[in-house]
N, C-alpha and C positions, 0 to 999 in steps of 0.2 A: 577342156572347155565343152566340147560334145558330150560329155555327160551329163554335167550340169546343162547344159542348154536342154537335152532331152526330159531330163528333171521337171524342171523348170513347165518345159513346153504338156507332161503327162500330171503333175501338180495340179497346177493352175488352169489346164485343161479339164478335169475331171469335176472339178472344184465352180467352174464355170460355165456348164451346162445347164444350170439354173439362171444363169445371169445372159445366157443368151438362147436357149433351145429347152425354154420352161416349156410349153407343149408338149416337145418330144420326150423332156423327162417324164413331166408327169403321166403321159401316155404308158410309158416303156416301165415306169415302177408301182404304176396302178394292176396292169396284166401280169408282172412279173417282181415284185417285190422285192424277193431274197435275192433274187439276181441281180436284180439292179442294185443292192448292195453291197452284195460281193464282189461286182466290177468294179464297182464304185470302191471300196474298200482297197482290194488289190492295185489299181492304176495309181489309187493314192500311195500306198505305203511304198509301189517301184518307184515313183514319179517322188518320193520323199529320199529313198535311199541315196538313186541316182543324183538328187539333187544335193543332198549331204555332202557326198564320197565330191562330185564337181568340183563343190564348193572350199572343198579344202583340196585339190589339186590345184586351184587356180589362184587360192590364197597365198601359198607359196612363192608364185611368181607376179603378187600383186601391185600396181602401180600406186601408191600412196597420194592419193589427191587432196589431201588435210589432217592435220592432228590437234586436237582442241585440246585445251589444260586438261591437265590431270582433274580438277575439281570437276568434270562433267561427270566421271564417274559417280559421284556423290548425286547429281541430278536422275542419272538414269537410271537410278539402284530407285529411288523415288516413283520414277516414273513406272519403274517394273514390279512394283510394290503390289498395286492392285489386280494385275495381269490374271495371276490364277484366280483370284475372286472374281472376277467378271468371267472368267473360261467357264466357272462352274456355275454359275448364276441362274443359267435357261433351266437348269434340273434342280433345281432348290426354289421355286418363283417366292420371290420376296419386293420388297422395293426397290431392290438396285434394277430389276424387271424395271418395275413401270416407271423410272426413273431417267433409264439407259434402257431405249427401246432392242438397241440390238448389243446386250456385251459381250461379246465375242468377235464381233467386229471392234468393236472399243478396245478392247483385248488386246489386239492382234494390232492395232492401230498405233499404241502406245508399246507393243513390243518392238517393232520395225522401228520407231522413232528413237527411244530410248537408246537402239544399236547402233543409228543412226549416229547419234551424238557422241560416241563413243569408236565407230570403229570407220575410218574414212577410205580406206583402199578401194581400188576400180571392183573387187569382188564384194566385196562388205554393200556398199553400192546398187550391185547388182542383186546382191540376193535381198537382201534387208527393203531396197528401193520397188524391186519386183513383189515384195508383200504388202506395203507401202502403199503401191499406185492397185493391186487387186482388192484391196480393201474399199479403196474408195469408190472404185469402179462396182463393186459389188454393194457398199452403201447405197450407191443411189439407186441401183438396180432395184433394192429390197423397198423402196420408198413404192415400186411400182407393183408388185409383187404380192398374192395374198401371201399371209399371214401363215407358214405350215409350221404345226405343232410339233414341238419336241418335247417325247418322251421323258416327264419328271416327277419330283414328288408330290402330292398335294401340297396345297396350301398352306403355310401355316407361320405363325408372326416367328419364330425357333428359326425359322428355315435362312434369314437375314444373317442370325449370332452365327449358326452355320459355316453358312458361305464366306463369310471373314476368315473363322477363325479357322476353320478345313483351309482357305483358299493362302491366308497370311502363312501358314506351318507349311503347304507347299513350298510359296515362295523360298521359304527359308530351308529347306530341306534341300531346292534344288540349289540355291545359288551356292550354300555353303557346303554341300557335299558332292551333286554330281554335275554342276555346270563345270566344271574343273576334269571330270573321268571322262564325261559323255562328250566335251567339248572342244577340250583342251582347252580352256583358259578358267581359270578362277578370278570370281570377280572380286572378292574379298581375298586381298593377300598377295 
């Protein structure tokens, strides 16, 4: 549980310094750039490991608080459909852009949910719940928030066909080949 909690706490910590200490970011990564992505970068991938490795220590010995039909499966396989299309969307601008002012929040909103409906234990909960409630807490943040640009391709009406069909062949790359190696569960099958 101390891992994951540490996880958890260097994740959503790093990840969070725009949503509460915009000033000091933008101070610290205006004078120091690389640096600040490199911290940025590393506290993420430890704050990811630790938070993985947690997450299935804890699964093992996890309290079961609901288990909804089997058919939900079929819902969340829907819901997680558009997931990598919207991940990739800010670097391809098309109209899911000005349509879904932020997809990767939308993303990440519908990823948590979809797990949500699917996997009910006090850790599932925990992890999936704690993406969940940053999401939204970060929504509103970004309402407040200028606008900072992420590195993409120019413009171009292609760039829409793109992000489907790159984003739909993800999908299906991962569910049916490495959510199963990288995961441990397969969701088809």
């Amino acid at each position: 549980m101390t891992e994951f909690i540490i996880g958890v706490i260097l994740f959503f910590g790093i990840h969070s310094v725009s949503i509460f200490a915009l000033s000091y970011r933008n101070r610290f990564a205006e004078k120091n750039e690389y640096v600040w992505k490199g911290i940025y970068s590393l506290v993420s991938i430890v704050g990811l490991i630790l938070l993985v490795r947690g997450y299935g220590d804890i699964r093992i010995s996890a309290t079961v608080f609901y288990v909804l039909p089997t058919w939900m499966r079929h819902v969340a396989a829907i819901l997680l459909l558009p997931v990598f299309v919207f991940l990739i969307a800010p670097y391809f601008p098309s109209r899911i852009n000005k349509v879904i002012k932020h997809p990767q929040l939308v993303a990440i909103k519908l990823w948590a949910m979809a797990h949500l409906l699917v996997n009910g234990s006090s850790a599932d909960l925990l992890l999936f719940g704690a993406f969940l409630f940053w999401v939204v807490v970060n929504r509103i943040s970004v309402k407040r928030r200028p606008i900072r640009e992420v590195p993409h391709m120019p413009e171009s009406k292609i760039n829409f066909v793109i992000v489907v069909v790159f984003g739909i062949g993800l999908y299906l790359v991962f569910a049916l080949f490495l959510h199963g190696p990288l995961i441990g569960v397969k969701p088809f099958g």
